[in-house]
TORPA-4810 file (N, C-alpha, C, O; in nm, 3 decimals):
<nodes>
NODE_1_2.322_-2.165_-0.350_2.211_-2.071_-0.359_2.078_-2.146_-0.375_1.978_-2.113_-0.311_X
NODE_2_2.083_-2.266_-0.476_1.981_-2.325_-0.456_1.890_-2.365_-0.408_1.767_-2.357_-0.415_X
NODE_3_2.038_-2.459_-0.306_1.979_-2.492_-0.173_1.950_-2.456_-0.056_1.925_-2.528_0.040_X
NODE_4_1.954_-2.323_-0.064_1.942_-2.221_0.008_1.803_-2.142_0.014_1.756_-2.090_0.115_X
NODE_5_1.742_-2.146_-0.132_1.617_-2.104_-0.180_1.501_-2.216_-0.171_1.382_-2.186_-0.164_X
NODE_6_1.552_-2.354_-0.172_1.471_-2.460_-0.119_1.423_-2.478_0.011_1.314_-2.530_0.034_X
NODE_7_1.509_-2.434_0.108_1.492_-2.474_0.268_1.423_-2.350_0.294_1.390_-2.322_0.409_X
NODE_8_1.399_-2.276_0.202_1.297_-2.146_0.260_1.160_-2.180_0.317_1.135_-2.300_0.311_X
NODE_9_1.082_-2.116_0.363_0.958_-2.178_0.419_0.890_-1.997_0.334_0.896_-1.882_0.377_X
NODE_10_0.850_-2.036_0.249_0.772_-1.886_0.148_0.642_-1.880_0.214_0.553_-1.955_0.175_X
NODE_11_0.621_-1.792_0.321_0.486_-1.730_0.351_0.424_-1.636_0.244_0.301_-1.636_0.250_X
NODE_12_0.467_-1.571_0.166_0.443_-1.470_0.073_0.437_-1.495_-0.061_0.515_-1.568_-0.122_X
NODE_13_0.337_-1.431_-0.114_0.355_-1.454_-0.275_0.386_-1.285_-0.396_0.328_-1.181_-0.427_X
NODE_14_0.473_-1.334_-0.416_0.532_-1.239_-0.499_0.487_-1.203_-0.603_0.491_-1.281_-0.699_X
NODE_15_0.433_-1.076_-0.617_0.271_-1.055_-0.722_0.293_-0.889_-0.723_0.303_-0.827_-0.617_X
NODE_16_0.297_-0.832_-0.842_0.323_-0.673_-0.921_0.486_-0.657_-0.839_0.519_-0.548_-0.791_X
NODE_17_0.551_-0.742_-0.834_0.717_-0.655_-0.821_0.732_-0.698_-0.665_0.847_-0.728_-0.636_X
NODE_18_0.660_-0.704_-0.584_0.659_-0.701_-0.399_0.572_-0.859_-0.386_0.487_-0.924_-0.448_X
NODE_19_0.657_-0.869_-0.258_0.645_-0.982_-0.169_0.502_-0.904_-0.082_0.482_-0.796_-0.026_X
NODE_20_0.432_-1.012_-0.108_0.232_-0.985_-0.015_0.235_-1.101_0.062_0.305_-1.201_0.053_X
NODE_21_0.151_-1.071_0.134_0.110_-1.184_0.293_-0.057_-1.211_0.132_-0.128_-1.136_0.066_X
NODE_22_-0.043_-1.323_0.143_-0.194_-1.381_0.092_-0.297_-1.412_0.173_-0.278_-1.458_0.286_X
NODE_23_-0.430_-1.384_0.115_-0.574_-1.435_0.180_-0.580_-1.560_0.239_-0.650_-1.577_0.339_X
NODE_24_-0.493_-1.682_0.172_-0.504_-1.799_0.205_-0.435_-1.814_0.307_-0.323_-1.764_0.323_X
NODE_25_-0.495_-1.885_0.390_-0.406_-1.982_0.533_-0.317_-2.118_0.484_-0.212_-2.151_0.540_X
NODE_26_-0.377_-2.192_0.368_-0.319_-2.298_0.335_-0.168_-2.261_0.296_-0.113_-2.164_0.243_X
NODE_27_-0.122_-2.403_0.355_0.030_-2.427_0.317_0.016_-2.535_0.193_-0.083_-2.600_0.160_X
NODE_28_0.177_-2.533_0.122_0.157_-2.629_0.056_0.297_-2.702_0.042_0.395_-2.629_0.045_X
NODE_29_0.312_-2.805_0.030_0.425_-2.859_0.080_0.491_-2.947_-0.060_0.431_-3.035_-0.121_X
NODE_30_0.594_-2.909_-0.083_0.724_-2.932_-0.213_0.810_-2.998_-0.195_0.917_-2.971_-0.140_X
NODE_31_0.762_-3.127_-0.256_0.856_-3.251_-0.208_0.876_-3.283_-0.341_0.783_-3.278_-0.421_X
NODE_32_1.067_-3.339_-0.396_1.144_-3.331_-0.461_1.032_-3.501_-0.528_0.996_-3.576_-0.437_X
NODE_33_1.000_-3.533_-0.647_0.924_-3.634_-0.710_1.002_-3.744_-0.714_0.957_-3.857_-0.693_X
NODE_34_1.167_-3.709_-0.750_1.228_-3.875_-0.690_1.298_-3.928_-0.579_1.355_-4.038_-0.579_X
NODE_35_1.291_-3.832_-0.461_1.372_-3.898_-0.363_1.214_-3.898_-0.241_1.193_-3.983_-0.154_X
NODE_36_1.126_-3.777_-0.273_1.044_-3.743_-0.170_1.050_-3.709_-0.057_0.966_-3.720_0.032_X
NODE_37_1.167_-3.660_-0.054_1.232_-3.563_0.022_1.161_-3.390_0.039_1.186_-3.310_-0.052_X
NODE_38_1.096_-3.356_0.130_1.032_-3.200_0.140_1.145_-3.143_0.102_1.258_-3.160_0.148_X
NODE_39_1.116_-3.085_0.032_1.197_-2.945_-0.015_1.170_-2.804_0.021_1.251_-2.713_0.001_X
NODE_40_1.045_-2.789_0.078_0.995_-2.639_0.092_0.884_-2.646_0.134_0.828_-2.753_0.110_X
NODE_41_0.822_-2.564_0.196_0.693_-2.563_0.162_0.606_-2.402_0.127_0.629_-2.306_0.201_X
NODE_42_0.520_-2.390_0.027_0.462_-2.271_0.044_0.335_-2.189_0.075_0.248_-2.274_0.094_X
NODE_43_0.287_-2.081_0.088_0.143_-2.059_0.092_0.077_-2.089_-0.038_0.129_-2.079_-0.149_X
NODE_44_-0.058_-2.131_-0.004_-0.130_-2.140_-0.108_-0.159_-2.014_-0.163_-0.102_-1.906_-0.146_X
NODE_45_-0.288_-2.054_-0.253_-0.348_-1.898_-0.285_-0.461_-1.897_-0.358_-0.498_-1.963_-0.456_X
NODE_46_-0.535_-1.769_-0.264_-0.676_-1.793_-0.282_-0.743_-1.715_-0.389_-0.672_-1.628_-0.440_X
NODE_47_-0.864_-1.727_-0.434_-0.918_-1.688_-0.582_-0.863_-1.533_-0.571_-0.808_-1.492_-0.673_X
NODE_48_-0.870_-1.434_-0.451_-0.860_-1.318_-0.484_-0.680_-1.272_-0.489_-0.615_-1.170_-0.510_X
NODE_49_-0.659_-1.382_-0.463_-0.492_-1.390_-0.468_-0.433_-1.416_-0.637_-0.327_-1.368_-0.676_X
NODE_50_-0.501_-1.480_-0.701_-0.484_-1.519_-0.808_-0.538_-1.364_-0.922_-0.470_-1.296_-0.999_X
NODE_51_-0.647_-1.358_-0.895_-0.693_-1.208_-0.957_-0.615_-1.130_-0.932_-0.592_-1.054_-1.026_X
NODE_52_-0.520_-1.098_-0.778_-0.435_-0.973_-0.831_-0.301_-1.029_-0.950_-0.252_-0.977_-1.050_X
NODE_53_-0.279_-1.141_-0.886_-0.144_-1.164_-0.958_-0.161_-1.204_-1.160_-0.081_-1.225_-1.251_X
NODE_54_-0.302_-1.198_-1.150_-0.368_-1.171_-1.312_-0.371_-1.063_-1.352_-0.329_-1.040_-1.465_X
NODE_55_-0.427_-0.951_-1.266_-0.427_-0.824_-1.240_-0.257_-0.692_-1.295_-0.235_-0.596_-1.368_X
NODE_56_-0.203_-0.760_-1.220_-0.042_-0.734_-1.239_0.024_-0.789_-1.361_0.112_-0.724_-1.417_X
NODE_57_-0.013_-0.898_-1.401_0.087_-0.930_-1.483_0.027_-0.870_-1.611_0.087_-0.830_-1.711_X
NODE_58_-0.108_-0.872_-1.587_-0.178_-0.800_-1.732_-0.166_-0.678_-1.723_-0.189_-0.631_-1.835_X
NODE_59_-0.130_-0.560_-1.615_-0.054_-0.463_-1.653_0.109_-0.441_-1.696_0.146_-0.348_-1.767_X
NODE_60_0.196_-0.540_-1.641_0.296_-0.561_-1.664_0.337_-0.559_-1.832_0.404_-0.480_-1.898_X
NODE_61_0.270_-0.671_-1.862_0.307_-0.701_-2.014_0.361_-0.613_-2.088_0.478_-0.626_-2.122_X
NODE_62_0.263_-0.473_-2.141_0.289_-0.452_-2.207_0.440_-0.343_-2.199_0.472_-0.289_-2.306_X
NODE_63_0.504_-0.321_-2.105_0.590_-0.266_-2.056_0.716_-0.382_-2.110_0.824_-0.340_-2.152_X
NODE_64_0.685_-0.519_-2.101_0.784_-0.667_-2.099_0.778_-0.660_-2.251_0.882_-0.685_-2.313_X
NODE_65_0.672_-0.629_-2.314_0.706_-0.662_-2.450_0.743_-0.562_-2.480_0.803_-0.578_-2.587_X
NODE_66_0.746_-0.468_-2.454_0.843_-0.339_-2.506_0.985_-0.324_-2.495_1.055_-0.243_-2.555_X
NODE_67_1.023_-0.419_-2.406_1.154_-0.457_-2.389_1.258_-0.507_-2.508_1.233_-0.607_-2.574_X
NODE_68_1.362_-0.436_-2.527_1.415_-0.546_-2.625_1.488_-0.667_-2.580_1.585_-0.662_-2.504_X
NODE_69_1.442_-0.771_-2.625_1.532_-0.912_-2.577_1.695_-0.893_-2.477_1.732_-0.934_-2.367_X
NODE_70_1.749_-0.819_-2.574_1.866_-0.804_-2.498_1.870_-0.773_-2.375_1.967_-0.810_-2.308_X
NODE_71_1.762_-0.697_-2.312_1.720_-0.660_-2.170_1.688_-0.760_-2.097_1.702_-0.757_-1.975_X
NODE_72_1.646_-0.853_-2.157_1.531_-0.957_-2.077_1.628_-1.060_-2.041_1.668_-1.133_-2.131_X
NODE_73_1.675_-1.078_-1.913_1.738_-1.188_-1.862_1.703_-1.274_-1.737_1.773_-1.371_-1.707_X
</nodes>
């Protein structure tokens, strides 16, 4: 499964629950630090990409902390 989730090529960034196409064109490329071997590569992401996914998670929260632990896996 891992390695399965590595050889992905992630155009999308996953931000409030759903997979989004981002503002940014940049790629960015995920190479393993001791063999340097590419592992992946993904989209970047641009300032207004970052504001939603700030956006989301700061509505999220308080729903996550309402959670009891036992839920949270």
């Amino acid at each position: 499964m891992m390695e399965q989730l590595l050889q992905q090529k992630f155009t999308q960034q996953f931000i409030g629950g759903q997979w989004q196409t981002g503002a940014s064109t940049s790629k960015i490329d995920n190479y393993d630090p001791y063999t340097g071997e590419l592992l992946n590569t993904i989209q970047g992401a641009s300032a207004a990409d970052l504001d939603a996914a700030y956006v989301a998670a700061k509505e999220a929260q308080p729903l996550w902390e309402a959670t009891p632990l036992q839920e949270k896996k």
